[in-house]
C-alpha positions, 0 to 999 in steps of 0.5 A: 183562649189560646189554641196550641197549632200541632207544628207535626199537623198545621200543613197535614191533609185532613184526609191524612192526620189521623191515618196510621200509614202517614205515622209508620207506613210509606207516606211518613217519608213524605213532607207536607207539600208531597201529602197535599199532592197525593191527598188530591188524588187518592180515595179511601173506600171500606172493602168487605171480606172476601173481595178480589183486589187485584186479580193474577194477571190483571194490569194494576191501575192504582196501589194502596196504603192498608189502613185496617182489617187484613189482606191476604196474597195467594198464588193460584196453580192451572187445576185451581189449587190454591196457596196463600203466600202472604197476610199485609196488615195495616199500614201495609203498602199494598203493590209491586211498584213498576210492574204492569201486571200482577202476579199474585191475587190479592182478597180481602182477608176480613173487612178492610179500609183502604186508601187508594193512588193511582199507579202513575202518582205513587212512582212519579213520586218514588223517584222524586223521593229518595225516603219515599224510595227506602221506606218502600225498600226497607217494607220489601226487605222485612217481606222477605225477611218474613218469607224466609222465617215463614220457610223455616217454620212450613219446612221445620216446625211442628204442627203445634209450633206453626200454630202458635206462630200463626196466633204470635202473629196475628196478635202482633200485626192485626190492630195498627194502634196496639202495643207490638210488645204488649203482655196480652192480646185480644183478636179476631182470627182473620181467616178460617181454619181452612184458610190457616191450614193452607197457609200452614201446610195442615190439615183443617182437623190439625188446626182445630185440634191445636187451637183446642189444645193450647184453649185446654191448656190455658195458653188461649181461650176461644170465644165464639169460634173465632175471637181469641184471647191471649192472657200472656203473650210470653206463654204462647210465644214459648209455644212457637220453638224459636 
């Protein structure tokens, strides 16, 4: 019998061959030589929810690709208040290469699986990389791309319409594997209704009560209070204002 060697995988790490962050995320840009080398020195490791990462301030040893779950990043002010800034989804890369320390929180937002590098590897090789490099550029750019929209609908949009963007989100980002233009979605909410009324700019009661509307008005449906279900994509998209 003849076996049919994967030309995309014979010089692949086995660590690495089946990792979303080598087909879409940073380490696509590297070839097989590259992998082999940081496949020596990272580790993947499964982070509970609720975890701190990387502490504001704190000296940033090492830099990760988000293999799955959800990240948020939060700003802290002196009196403890606190403003989510930003969710990374998988495959995410997760740092700001060429800074000593943070300045940000990073937390896991639900259960995570990470593969971590240490800081020291991952720039050698940006600057030994010129795709490396633009895939790291390009993440930066779709950043900001999303935090100028994200402006715009904090600044902008109805209570209702930030809402239904928050879900539009989710539904697009939260599972590596799914259809970004798929007609349906299925999904855990990654954060409390707390947690989306920081992020939002409302009230927990303003997001109960939108959640509750568009579930009555058959946009969504809600099981056991955190596992939404969207039957068509388009309808809630409608609900977005863009």
């Amino acid at each position: 019998m003849t076996i049919r060697q994967d030309v995309h995988s014979s010089d692949i790490p086995v660590l690495c061959q089946s990792c979303e962050a080598r087909h879409r995320g940073v380490c696509g840009a590297l070839d097989p030589d590259q992998l082999v080398g940081l496949a020596r020195t990272s580790s993947k490791q499964r982070v509970g929810a609720g975890v701190e990462l990387v502490g504001d301030a704190e000296i940033v040893g090492s830099y990760s690709n988000v293999l799955s779950g959800v990240v948020k990043l939060t700003k802290s002010l002196s009196d403890g208040r606190q403003q989510i800034v930003g969710l990374q989804f998988a495959p995410d890369f997760l740092g700001r290469p060429f800074k000593t320390e943070s300045e940000i929180n990073v937390e896991t937002a639900t259960a995570v699986a990470l593969c971590s590098f240490p800081k020291t590897v991952i720039e050698r090789m940006i600057k030994e990389s010129p795709e490396l490099e633009h895939r790291l550029l390009r993440q930066a750019l779709n950043e900001l791309d999303e935090a100028r929209e994200w402006m715009v609908m904090l600044g902008r949009k109805t209570a209702a319409e930030k809402v239904a963007s928050f879900l539009v989100m989710i539904a697009r980002n939260i599972d590596p594997c799914a259809d970004s233009m798929a007609s349906s979605a299925s999904f855990d909410l990654p954060l409390t209704r707390s947690d989306i009324g920081d992020f939002l700019g409302l009230t927990i009661e303003t997001v109960s009560r939108q959640l509750t509307r568009l579930r009555a008005e058959g946009v969504i449906r809600i099981e056991n209070s955190r596992h939404i279900i969207v039957d068509d994509m388009k309808r809630l998209e409608l609900r977005c204002g863009d």
